[in-house]
Structure formats: structure tokens, C-alpha cells
TORTI-336107 format. One record per residue (C-alpha): residue number from 1; residue in three letters; x, y, z. Coordinates in nm, 4 decimals, always signed. Example, Ala and Ser with C-alpha at 12.3 -4.5 7.8 and 13.67 -1.06 7.14 Angstrom:
2
pt k = 1	r = ALA	u = +1.2300	v = -0.4500	w = +0.7800
pt k = 2	r = SER	u = +1.3670	v = -0.1060	w = +0.7140
***
This chain:
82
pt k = 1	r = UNK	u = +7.3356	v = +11.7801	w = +9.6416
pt k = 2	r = UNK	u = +7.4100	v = +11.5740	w = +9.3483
pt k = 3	r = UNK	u = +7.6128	v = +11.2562	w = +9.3522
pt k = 4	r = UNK	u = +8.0153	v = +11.2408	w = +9.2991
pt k = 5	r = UNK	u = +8.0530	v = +11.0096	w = +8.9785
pt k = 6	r = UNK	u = +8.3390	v = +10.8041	w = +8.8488
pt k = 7	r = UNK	u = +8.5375	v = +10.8379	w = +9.1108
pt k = 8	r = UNK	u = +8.8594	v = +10.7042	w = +9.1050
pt k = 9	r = UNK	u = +9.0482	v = +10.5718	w = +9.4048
pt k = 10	r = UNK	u = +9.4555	v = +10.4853	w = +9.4886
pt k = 11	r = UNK	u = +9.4362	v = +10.1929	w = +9.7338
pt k = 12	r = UNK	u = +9.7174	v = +9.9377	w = +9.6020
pt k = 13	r = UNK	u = +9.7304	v = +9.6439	w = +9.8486
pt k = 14	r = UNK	u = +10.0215	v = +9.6729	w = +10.0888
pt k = 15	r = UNK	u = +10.3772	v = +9.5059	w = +10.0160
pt k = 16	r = UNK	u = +10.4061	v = +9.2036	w = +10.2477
pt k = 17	r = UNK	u = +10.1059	v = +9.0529	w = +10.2812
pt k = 18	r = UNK	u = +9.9984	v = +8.6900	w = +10.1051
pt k = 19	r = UNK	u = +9.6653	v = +8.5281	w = +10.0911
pt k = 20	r = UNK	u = +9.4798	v = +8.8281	w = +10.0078
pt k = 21	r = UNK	u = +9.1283	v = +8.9118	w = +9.8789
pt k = 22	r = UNK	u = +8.9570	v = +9.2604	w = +9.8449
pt k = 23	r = UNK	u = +8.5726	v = +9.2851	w = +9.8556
pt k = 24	r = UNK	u = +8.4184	v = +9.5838	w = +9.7209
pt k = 25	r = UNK	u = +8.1099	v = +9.7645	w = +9.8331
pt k = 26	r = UNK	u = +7.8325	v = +9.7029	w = +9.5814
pt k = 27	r = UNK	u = +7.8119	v = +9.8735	w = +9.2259
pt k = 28	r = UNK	u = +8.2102	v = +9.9340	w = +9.3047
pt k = 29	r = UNK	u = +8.5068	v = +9.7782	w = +9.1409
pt k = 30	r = UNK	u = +8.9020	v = +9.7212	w = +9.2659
pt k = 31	r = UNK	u = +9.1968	v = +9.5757	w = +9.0431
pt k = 32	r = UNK	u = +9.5016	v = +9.6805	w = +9.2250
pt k = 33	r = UNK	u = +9.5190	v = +9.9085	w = +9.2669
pt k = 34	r = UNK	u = +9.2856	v = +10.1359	w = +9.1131
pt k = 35	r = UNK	u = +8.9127	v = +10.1170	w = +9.2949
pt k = 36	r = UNK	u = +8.6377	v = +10.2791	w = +9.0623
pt k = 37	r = UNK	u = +8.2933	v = +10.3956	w = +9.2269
pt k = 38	r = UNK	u = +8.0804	v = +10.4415	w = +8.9363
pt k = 39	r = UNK	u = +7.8566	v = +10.7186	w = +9.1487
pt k = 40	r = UNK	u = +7.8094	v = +10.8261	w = +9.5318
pt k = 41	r = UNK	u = +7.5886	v = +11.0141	w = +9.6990
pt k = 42	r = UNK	u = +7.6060	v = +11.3141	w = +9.9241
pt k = 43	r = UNK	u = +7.6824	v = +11.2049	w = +10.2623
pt k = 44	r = UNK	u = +7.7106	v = +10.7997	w = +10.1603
pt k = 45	r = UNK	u = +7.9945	v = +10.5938	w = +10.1777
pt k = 46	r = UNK	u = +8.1584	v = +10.2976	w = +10.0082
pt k = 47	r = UNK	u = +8.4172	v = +10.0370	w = +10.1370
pt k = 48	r = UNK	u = +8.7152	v = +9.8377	w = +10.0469
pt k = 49	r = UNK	u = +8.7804	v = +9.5276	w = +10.2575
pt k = 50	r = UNK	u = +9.1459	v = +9.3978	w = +10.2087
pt k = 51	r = UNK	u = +9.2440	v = +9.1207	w = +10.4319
pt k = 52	r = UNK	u = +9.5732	v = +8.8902	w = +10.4342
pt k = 53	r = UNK	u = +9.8065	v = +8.7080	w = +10.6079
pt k = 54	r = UNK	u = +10.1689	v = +8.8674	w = +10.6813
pt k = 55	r = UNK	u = +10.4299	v = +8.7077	w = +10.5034
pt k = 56	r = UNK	u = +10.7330	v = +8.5845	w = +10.6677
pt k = 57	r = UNK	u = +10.9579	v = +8.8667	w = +10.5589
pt k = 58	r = UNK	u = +10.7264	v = +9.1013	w = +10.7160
pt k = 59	r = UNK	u = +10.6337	v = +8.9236	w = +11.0759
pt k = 60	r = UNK	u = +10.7765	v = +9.1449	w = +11.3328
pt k = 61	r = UNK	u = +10.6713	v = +9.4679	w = +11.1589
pt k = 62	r = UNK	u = +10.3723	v = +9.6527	w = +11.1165
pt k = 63	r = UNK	u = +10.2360	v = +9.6993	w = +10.7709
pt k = 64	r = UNK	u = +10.0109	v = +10.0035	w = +10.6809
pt k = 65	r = UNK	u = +9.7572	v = +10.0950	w = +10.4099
pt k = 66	r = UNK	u = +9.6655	v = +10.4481	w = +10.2618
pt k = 67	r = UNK	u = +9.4130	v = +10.5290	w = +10.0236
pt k = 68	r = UNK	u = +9.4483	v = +10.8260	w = +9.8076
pt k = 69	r = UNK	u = +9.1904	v = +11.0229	w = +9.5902
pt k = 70	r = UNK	u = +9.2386	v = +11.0798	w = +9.2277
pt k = 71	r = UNK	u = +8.9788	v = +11.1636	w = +9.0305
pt k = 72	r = UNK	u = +8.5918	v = +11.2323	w = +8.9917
pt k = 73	r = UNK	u = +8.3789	v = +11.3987	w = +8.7337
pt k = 74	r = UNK	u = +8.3129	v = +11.6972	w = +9.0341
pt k = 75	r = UNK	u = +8.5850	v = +11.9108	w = +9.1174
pt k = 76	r = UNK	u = +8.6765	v = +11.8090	w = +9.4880
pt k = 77	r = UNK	u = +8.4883	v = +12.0770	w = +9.7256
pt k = 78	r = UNK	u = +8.6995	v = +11.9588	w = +10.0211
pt k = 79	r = UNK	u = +9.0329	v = +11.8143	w = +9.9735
pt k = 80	r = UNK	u = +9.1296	v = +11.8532	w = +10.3362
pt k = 81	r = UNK	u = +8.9535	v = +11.5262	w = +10.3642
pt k = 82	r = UNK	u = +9.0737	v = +11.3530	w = +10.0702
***
């Protein structure tokens, strides 16, 4: 199988949270909130780290993160997963 290239990933950091830093995987780059891997191959992965500290507004609640698939030079095969 060939790799996936330019693939283009939705992953804004989530509302409430201060402090924060992202770390890409390798060859991978993220400015909120668009994360661009430049190529990825069959059955490998890549990671976005975002950690931060809950800001008073948002103490007592829970705060949650999606991701969301946009685009890639392949037409998606699968987008059950996406």
C-alpha cells in the first residue's frame, strides 16, 4: 500500500484550558488548529500531544477534545474510522 500524503487534520485546542503546548509527532506540523502530516504510511500512526491546565472558569467541568479528518491527496477508503 502506498502512503496517505498531505493529510490534513481538525484538532483546535479545547476552550478552557491555559498554559498549553502541543508537540507534534516528527515530520508533522500543528498551528491551531489545523495539524498537517506531510505523508503516512499504511498501518503507521502519528500523534498530537496537547496538554494544559484548566482555567478557573472551567474547574468543576470536564473539557473534551475531538479530532476530525479533512483532507488527503487519497480519497478516504474508510471513513467509518475517520
Amino acid at each position: 500500500m502506498s502512503p496517505a500524503t498531505n493529510i490534513l487534520v481538525n484538532e483546535a485546542v479545547p476552550a478552557g484550558l491555559t498554559s498549553v503546548t502541543t508537540t507534534p509527532s516528527a515530520g508533522t506540523t500543528y498551528a491551531d488548529p489545523a495539524w498537517n502530516i506531510p505523508s503516512l504510511a499504511a498501518s503507521a500512526s502519528a500523534t498530537l500531544t496537547i496538554t494544559g491546565t484548566l482555567d478557573s472558569s472551567t474547574a468543576a467541568t470536564s473539557v473534551s477534545n475531538t479530532a476530525t479528518f479533512q483532507s488527503a491527496d487519497e480519497p478516504d477508503q474508510n471513513s467509518a474510522n475517520d
